[in-house]
C-alpha distance (Angstrom), angle and dihedral (degrees) to the residues before:
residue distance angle dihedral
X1 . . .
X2 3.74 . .
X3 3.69 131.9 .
X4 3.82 100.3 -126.7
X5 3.77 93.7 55.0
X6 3.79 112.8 118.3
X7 3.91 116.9 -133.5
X8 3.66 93.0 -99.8
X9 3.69 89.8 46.9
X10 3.90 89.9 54.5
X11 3.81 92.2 41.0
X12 3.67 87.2 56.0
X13 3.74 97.5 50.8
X14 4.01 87.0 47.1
X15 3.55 90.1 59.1
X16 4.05 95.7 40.5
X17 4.18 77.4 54.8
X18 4.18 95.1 50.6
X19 3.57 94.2 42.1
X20 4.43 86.7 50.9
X21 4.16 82.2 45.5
X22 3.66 84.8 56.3
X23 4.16 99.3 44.7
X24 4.01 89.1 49.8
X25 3.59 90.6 49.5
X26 3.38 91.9 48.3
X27 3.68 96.3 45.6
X28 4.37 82.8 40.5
X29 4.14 82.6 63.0
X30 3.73 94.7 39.7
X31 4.24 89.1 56.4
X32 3.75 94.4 43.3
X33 4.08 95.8 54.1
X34 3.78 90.2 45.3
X35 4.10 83.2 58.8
X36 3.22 86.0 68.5
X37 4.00 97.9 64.6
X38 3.25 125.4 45.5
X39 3.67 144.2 39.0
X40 4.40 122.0 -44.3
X41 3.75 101.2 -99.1
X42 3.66 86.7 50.7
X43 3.45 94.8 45.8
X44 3.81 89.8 45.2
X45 4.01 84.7 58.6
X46 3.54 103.7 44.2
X47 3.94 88.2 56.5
X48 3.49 91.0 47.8
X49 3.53 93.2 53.2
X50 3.97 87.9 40.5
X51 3.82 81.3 62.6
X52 4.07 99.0 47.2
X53 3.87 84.6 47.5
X54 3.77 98.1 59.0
X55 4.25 90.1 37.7
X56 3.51 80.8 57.2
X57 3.83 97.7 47.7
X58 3.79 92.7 45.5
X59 4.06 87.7 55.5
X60 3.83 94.6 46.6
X61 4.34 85.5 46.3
X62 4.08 89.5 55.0
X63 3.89 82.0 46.5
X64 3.76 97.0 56.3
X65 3.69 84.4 47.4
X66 3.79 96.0 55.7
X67 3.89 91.8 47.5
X68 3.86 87.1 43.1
X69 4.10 92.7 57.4
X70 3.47 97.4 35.9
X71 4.16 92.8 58.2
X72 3.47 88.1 36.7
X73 3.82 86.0 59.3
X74 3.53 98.3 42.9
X75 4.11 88.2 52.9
X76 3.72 88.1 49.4
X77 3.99 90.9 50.5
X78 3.44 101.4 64.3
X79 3.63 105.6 -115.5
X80 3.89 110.5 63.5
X81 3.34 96.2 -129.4
């Protein structure tokens, strides 16, 4: 998040951020059906992984919510940016 960012600018980085939430979680699902199948240690993994995947979702969600605020502040400011 940066200062000098117009609203568009931070709207655009918000959604970049959402649409990241959404590959992680994705990827989050993907890892915890494959420990289903498969041996323990592998198992093991893929929920670990599972795990770093939706850590990393919930980081790039409070990220989209920064960007959000802080173009939603710079519309309601007056100048845009």
């Amino acid at each position: 998040m940066s200062d000098d960012k117009s609203t568009l600018g931070n709207m655009a980085d918000a959604a970049g951020a959402k649409i990241n939430e959404g590959v992680d979680r994705a990827r989050a699902a993907g890892h915890e059906v494959a420990s289903h199948f498969g041996g323990t240690a592998d198992n093991l993994e893929d929920k670990a992984q599972a795990a770093k995947d939706r850590a990393k979702a919930e980081g790039h969600n409070a990220e989209a919510h920064a960007e959000y605020n802080e173009g939603k502040r710079e519309a309601t400011d007056g100048d845009g940016h």
